[in-house]
Residue frames as a rotation matrix with the C-alpha (Angstrom) as fourth column:
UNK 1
0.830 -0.201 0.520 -51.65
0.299 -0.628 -0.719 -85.47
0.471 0.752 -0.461 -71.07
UNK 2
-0.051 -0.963 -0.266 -48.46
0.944 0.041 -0.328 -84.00
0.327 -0.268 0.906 -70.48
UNK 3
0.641 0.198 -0.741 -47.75
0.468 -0.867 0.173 -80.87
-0.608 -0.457 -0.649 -68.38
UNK 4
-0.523 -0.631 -0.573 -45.09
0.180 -0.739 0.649 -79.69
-0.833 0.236 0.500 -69.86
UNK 5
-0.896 -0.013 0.444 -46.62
0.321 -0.710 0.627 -79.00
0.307 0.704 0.640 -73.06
UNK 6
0.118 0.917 0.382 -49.59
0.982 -0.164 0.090 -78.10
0.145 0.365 -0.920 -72.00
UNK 7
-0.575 -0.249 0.780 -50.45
0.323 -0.944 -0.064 -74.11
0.752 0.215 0.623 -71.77
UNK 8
-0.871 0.138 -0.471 -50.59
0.429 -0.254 -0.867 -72.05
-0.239 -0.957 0.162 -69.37
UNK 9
0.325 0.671 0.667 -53.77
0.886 -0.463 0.035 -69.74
0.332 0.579 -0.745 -69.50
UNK 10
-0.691 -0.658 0.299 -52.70
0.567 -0.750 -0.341 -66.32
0.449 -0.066 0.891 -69.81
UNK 11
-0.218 0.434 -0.874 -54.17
0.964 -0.047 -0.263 -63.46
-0.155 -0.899 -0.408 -67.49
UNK 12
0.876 0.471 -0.103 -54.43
0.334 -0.747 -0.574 -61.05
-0.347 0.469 -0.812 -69.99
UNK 13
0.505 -0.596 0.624 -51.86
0.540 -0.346 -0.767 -59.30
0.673 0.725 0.147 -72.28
UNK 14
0.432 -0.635 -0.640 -48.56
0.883 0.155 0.443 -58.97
-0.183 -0.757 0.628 -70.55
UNK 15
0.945 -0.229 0.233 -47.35
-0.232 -0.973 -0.014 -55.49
0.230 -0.041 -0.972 -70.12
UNK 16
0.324 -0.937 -0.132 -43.69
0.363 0.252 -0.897 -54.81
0.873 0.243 0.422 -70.71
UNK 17
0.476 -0.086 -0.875 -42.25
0.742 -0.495 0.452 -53.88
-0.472 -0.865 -0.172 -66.82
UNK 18
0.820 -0.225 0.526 -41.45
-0.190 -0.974 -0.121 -49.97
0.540 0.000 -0.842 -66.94
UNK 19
0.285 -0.930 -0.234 -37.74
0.633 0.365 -0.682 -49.53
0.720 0.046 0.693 -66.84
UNK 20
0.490 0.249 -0.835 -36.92
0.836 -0.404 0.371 -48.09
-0.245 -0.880 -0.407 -63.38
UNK 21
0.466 -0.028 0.884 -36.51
0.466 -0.841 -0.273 -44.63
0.752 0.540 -0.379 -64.04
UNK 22
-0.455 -0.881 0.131 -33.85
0.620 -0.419 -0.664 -42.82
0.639 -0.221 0.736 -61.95
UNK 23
0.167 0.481 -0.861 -34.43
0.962 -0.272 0.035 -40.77
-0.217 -0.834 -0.508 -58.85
UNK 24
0.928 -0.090 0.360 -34.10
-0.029 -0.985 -0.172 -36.65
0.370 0.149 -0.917 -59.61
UNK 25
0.579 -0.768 0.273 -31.26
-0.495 -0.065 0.866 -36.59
-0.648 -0.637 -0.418 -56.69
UNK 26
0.414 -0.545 0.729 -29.51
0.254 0.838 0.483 -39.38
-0.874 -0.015 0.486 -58.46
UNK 27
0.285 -0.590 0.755 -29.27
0.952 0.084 -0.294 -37.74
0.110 0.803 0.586 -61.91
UNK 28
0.946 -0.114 0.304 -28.39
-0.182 -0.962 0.205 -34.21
0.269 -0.249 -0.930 -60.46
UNK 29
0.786 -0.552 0.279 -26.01
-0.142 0.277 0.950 -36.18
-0.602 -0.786 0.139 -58.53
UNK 30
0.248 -0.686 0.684 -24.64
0.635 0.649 0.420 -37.53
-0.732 0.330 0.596 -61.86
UNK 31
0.780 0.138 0.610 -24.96
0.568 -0.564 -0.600 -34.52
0.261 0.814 -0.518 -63.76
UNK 32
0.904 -0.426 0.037 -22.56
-0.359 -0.709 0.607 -32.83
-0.232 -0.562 -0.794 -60.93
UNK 33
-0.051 -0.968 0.246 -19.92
0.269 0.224 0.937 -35.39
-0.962 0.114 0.249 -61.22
UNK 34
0.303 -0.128 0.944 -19.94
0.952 0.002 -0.306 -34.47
0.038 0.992 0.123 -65.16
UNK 35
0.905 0.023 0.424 -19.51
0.018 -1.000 0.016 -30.94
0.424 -0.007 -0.905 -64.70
UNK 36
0.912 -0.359 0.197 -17.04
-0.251 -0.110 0.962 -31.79
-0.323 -0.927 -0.190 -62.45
UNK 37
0.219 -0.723 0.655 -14.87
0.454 0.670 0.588 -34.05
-0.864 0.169 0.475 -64.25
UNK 38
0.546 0.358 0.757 -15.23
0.836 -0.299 -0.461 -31.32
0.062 0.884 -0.463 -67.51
UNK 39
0.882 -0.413 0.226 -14.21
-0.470 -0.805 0.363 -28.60
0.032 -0.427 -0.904 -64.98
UNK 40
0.532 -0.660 0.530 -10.99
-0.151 0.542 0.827 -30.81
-0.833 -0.520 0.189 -63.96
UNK 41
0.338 -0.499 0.798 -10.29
0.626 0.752 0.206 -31.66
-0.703 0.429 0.567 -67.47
UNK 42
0.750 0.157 0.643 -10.79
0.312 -0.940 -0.135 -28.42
0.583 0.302 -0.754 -68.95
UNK 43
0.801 -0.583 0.140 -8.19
-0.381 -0.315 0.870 -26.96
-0.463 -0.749 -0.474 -66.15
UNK 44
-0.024 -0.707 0.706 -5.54
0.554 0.579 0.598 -30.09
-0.832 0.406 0.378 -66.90
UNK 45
0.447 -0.007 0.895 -6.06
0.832 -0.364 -0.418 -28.91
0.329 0.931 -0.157 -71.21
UNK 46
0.858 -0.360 0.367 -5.25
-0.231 -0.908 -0.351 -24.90
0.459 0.216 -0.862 -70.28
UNK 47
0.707 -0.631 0.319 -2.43
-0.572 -0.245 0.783 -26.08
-0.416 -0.736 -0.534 -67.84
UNK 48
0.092 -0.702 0.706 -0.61
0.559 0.624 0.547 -28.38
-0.824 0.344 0.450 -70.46
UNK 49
0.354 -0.523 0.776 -0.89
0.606 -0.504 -0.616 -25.59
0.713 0.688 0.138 -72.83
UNK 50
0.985 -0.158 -0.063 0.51
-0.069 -0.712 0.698 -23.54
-0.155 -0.684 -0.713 -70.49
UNK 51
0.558 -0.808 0.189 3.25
-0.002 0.227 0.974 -25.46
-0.830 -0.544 0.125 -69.55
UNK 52
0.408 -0.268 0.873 4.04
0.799 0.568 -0.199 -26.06
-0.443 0.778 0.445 -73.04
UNK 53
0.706 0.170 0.688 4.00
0.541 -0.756 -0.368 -22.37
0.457 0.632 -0.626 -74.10
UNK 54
0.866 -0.443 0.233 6.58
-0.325 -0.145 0.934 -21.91
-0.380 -0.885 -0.270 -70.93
UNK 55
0.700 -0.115 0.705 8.57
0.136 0.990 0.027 -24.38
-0.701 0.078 0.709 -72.64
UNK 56
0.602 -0.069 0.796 8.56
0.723 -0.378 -0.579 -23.00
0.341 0.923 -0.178 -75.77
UNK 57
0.910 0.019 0.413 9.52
0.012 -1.000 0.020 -19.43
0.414 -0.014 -0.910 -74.38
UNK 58
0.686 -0.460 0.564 12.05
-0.715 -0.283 0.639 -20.81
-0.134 -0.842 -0.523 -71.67
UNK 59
0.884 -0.467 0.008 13.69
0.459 0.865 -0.203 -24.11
0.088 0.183 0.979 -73.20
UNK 60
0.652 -0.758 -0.031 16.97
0.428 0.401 -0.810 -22.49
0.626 0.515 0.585 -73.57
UNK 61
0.837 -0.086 0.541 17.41
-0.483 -0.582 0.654 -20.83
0.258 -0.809 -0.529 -70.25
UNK 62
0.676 -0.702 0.223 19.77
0.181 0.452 0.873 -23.50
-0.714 -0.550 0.433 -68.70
UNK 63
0.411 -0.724 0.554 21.89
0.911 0.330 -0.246 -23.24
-0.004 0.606 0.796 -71.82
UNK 64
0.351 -0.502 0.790 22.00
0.320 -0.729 -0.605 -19.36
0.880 0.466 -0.095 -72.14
UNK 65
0.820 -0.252 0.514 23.11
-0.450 -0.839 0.306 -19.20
0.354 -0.482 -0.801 -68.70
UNK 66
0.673 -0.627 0.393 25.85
0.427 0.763 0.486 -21.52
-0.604 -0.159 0.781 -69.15
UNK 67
0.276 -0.278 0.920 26.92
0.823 -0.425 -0.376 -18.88
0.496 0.861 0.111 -71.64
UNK 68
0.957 0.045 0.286 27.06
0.021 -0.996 0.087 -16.22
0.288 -0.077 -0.954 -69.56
UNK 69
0.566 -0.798 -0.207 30.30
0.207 -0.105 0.973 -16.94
-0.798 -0.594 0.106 -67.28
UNK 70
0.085 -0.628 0.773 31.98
0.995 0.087 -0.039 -16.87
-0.043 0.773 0.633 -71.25
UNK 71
0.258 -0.328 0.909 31.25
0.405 -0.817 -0.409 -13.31
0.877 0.474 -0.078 -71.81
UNK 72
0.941 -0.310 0.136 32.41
-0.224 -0.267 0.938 -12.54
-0.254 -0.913 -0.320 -68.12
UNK 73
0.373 -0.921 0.112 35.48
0.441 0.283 0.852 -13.80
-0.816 -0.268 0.512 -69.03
UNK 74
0.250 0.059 0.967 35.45
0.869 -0.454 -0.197 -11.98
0.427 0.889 -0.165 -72.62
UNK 75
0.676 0.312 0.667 35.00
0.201 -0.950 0.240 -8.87
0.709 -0.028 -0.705 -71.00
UNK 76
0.972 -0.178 -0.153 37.20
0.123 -0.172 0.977 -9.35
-0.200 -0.969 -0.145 -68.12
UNK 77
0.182 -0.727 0.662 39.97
0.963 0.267 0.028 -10.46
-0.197 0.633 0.749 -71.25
UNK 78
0.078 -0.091 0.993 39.36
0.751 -0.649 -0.118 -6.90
0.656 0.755 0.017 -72.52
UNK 79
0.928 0.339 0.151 39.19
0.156 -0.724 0.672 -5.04
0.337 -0.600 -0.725 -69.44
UNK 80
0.743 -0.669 0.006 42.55
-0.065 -0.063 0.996 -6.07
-0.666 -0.741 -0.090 -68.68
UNK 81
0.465 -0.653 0.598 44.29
0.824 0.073 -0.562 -6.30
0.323 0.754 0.572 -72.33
UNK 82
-0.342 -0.902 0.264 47.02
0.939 -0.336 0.067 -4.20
0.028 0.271 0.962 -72.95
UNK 83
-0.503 -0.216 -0.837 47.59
0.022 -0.971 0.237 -0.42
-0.864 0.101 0.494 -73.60
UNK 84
-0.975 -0.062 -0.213 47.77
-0.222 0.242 0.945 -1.82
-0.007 0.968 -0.250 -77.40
UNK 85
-0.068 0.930 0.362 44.15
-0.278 0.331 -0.902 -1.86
-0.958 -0.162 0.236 -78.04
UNK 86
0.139 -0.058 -0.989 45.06
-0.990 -0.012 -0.138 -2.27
-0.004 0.998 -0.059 -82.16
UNK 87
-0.598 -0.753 0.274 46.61
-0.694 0.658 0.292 -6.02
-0.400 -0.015 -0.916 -81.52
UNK 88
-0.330 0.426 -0.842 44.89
-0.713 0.473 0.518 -8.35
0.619 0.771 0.148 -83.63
UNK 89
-0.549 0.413 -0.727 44.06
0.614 0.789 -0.015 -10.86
0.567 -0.455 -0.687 -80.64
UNK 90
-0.723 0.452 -0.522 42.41
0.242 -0.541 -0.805 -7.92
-0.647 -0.709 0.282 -78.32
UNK 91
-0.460 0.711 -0.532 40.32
-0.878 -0.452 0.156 -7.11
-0.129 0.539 0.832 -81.80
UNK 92
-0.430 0.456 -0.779 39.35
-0.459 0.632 0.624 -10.64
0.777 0.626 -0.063 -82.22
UNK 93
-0.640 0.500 -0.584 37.90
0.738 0.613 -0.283 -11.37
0.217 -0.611 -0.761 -78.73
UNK 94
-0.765 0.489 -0.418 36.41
-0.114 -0.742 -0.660 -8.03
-0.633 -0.458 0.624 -78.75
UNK 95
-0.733 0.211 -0.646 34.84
-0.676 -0.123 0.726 -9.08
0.074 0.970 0.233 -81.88
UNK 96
-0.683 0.285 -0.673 33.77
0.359 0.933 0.031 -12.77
0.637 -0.220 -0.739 -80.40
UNK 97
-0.898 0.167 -0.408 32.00
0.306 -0.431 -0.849 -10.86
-0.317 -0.887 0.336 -77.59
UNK 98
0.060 0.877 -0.476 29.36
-0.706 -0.300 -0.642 -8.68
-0.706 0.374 0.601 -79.58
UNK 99
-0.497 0.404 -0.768 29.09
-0.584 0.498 0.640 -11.17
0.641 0.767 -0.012 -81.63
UNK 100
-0.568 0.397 -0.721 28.03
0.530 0.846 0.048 -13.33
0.629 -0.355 -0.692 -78.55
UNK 101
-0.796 0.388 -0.465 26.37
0.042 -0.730 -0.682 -10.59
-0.604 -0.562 0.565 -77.28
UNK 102
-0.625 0.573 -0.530 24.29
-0.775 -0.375 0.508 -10.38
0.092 0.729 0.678 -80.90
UNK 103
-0.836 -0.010 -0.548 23.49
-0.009 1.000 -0.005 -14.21
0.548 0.001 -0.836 -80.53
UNK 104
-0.787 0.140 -0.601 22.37
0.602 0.389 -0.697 -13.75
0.137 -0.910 -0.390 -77.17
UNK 105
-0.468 0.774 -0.427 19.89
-0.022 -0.493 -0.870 -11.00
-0.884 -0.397 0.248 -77.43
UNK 106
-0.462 0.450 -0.764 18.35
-0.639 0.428 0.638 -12.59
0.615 0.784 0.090 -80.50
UNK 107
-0.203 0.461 -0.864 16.79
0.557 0.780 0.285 -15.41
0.805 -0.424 -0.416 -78.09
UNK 108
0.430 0.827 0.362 15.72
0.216 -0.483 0.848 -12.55
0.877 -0.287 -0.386 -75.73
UNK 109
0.183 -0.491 -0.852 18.84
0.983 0.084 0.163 -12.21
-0.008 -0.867 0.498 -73.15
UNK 110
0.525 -0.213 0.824 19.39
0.274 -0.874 -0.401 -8.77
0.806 0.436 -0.401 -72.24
UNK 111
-0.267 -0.202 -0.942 21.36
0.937 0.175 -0.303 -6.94
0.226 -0.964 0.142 -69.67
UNK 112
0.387 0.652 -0.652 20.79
0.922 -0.296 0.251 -5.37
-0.029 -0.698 -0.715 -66.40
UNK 113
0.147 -0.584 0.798 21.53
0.227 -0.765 -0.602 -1.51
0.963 0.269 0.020 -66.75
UNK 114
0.041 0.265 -0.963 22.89
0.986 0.143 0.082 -0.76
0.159 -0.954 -0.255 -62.86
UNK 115
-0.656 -0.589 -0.472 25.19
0.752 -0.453 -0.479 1.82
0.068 -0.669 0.740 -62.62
UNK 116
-0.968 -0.124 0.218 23.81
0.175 -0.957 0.230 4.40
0.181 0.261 0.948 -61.26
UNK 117
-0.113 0.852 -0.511 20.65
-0.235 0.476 0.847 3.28
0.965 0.216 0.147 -60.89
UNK 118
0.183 0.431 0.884 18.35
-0.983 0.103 0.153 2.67
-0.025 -0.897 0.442 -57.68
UNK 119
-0.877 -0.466 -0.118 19.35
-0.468 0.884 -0.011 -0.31
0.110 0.046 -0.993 -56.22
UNK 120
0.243 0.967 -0.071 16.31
-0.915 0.253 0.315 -3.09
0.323 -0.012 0.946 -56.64
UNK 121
0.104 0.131 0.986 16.48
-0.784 0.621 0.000 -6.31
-0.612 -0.773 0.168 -54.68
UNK 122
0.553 0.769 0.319 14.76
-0.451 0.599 -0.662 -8.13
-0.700 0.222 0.678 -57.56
UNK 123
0.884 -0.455 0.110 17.72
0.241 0.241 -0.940 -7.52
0.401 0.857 0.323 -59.99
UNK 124
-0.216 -0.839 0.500 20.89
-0.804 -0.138 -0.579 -6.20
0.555 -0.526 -0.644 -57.72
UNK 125
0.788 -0.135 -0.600 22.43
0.549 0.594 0.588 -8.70
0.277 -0.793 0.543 -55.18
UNK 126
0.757 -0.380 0.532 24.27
-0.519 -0.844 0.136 -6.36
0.397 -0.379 -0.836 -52.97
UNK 127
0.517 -0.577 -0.632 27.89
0.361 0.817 -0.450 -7.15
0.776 0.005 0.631 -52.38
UNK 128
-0.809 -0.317 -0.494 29.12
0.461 -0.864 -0.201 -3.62
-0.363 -0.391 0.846 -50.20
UNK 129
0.766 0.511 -0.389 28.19
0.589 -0.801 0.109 -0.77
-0.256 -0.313 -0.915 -48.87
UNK 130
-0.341 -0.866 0.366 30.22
0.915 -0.395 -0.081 2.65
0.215 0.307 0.927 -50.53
UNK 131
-0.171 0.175 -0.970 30.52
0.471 -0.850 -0.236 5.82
-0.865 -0.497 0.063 -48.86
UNK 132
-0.303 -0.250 0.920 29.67
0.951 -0.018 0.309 8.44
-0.060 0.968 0.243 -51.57
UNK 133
-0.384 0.283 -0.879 28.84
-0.021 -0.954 -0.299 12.17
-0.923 -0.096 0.372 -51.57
UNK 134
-0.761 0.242 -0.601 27.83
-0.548 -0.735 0.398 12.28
-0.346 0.633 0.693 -54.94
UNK 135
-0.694 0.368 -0.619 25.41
-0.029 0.844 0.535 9.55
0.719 0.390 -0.575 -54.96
UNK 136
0.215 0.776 0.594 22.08
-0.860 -0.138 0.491 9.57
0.463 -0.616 0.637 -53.46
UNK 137
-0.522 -0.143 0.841 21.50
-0.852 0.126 -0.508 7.26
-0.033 -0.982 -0.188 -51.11
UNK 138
-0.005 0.543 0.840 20.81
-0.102 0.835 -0.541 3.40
-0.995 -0.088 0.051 -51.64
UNK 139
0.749 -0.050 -0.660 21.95
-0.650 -0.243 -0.720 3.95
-0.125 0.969 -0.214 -55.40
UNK 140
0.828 -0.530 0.183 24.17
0.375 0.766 0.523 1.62
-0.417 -0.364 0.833 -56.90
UNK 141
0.360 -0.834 -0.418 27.77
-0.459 -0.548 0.699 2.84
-0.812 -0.060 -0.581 -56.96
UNK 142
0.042 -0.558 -0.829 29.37
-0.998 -0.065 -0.007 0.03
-0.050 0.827 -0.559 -59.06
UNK 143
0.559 0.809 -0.182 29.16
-0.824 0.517 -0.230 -2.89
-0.092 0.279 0.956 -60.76
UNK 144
0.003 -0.769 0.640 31.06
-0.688 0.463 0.559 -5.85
-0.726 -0.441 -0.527 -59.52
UNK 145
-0.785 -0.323 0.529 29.52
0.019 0.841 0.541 -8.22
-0.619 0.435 -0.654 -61.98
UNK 146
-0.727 0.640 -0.248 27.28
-0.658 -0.548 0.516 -7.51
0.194 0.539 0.820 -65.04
UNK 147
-0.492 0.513 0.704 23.42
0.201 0.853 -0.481 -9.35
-0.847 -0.095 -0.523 -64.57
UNK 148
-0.995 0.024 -0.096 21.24
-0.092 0.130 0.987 -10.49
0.037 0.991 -0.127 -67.07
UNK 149
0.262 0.962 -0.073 17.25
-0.581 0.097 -0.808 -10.55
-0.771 0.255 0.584 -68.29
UNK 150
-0.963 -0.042 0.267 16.08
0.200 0.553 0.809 -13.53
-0.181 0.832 -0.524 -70.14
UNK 151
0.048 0.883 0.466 12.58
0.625 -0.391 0.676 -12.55
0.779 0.259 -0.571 -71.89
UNK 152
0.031 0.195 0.980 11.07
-0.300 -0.934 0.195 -10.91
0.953 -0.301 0.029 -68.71
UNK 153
0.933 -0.187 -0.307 12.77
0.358 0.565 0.744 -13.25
0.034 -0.804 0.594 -65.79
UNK 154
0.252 -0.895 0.369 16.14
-0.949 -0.155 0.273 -12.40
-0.187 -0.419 -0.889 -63.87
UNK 155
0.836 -0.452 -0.312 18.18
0.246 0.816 -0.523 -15.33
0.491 0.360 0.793 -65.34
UNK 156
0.303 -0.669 -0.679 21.23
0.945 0.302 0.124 -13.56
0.122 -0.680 0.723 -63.11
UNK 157
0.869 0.495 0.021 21.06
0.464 -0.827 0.317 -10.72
0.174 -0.266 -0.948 -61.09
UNK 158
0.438 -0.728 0.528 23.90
-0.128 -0.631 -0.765 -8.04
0.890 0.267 -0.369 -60.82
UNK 159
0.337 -0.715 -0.612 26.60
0.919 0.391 0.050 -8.08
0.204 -0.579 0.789 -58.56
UNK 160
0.259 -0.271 0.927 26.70
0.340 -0.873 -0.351 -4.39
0.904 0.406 -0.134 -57.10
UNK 161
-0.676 -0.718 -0.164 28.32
0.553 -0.347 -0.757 -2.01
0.487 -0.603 0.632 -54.86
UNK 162
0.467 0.792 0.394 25.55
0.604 -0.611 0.512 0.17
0.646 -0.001 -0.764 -53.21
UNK 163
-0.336 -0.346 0.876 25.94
0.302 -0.921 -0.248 3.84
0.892 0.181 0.414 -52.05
UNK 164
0.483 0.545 -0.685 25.38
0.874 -0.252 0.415 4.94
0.054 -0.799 -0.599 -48.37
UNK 165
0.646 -0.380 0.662 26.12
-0.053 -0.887 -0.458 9.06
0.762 0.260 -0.593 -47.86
UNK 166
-0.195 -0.794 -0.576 29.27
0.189 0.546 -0.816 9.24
0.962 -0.268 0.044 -45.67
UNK 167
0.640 0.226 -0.734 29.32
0.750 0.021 0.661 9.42
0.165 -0.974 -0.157 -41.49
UNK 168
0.429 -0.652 0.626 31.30
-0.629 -0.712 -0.311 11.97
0.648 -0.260 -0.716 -39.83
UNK 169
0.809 -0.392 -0.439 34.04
0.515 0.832 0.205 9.59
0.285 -0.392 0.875 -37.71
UNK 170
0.845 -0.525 -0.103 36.95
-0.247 -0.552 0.796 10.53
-0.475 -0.647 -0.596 -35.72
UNK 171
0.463 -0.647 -0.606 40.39
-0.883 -0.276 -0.380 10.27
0.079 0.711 -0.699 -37.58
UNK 172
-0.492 -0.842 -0.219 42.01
-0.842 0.525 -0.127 7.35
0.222 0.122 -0.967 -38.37
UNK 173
-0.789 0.311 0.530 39.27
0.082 0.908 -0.410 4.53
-0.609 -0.279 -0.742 -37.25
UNK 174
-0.779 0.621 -0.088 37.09
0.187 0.364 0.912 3.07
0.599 0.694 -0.400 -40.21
UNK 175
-0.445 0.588 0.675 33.51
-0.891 -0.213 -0.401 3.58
-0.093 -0.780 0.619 -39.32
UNK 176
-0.648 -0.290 0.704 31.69
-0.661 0.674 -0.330 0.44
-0.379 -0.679 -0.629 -38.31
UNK 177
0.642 0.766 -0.019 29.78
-0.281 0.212 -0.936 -0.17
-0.713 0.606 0.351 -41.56
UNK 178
0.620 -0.329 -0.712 32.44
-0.742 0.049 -0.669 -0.01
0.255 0.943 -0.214 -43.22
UNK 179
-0.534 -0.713 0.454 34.00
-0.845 0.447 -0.292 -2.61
0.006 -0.540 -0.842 -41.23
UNK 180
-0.308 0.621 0.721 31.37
-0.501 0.538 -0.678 -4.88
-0.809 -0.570 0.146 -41.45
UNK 181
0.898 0.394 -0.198 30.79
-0.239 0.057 -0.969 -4.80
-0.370 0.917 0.145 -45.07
UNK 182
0.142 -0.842 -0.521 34.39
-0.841 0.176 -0.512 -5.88
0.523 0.511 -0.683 -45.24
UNK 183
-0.788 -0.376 0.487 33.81
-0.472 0.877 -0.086 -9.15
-0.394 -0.298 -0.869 -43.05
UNK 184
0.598 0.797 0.085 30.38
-0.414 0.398 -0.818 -9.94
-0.686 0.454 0.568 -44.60
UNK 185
0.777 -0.197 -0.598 32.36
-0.618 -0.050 -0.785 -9.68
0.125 0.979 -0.161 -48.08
UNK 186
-0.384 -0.899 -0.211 35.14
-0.836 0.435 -0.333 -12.45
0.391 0.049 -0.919 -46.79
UNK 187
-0.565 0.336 0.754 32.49
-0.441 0.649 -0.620 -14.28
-0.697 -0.682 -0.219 -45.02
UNK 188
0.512 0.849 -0.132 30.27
-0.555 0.210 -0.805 -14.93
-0.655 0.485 0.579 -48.02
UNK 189
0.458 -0.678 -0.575 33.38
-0.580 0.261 -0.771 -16.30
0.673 0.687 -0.274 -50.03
């Protein structure tokens, strides 16, 4: 007879083998990296709406402050026009102005009130130092250059004079703040 066909004899009804069944450690282990990789992705999701909602709020920053040096120069136009404030070109850049002034605080640009005003790092950049009796002390005096709020970010901080109360000094020689604050102010330029 042939072997090959013949038949084996069987040893009793094969049991199916019992799929090996994971250690505890092993699916904790894998349960952690899930959590993990949920936590991570979850994070990424709030930080791309974030960034997006940043976006949204801030996209035209670079542009409105490419705008500003215009109404600096608007205003400086008018500060220095004529006597003749009636002339039909002094009414029509005063006109261009608040109108770019309306523009601008429609997309959320306001400006910085100084004068007068405590001077604040965050929004003054101090240019001098002015003697002043009637001014408290650390107050800005006057405004060299006007700054600006976009939403609730310094988009370009003022340009001011600040107030110190005066020294008593001997006649005829500058005291030595005020000498300083006049080479700073040639050194920075």
């Amino acid at each position: 007879m042939d072997e090959s066909n013949m038949e084996t004899p069987a040893t009793g009804p094969q049991e199916p083998e019992e799929p090996k069944t994971p250690e505890k450690s092993e699916i904790e282990e894998l349960n952690n990296k899930y959590l993990r990789l949920y936590a991570e992705f979850d994070n990424y999701r709030r930080r791309v709406n974030r960034d997006k909602e940043e976006q949204a709020k801030y996209g035209n920053e670079s542009l409105v402050y490419e705008l500003l040096p215009i109404m600096d120069s608007l205003e400086l136009a008018l500060k220095h026009a004529s006597e003749e404030l009636q002339t039909g070109l002094v009414q029509g850049v005063e006109m261009t102005l608040k109108e770019l002034q309306r523009t601008l605080e429609k997309f959320g640009v306001s400006k910085i009130e100084a004068a007068r005003k405590e001077f604040d790092p965050a929004i003054h950049h101090a240019m001098a130092q002015v003697e002043r009796e009637d001014l408290e002390e650390k107050m800005v005096a006057e405004e060299l250059r006007a700054g600006y709020l976009y939403r609730d970010k310094v988009l370009r901080p003022s340009l001011v004079a600040v107030s110190v109360k005066p020294q008593k000094k001997a006649e005829g020689q500058p005291s030595e703040e005020a000498a300083e604050t006049a080479e700073d102010i040639e050194n920075q330029y």
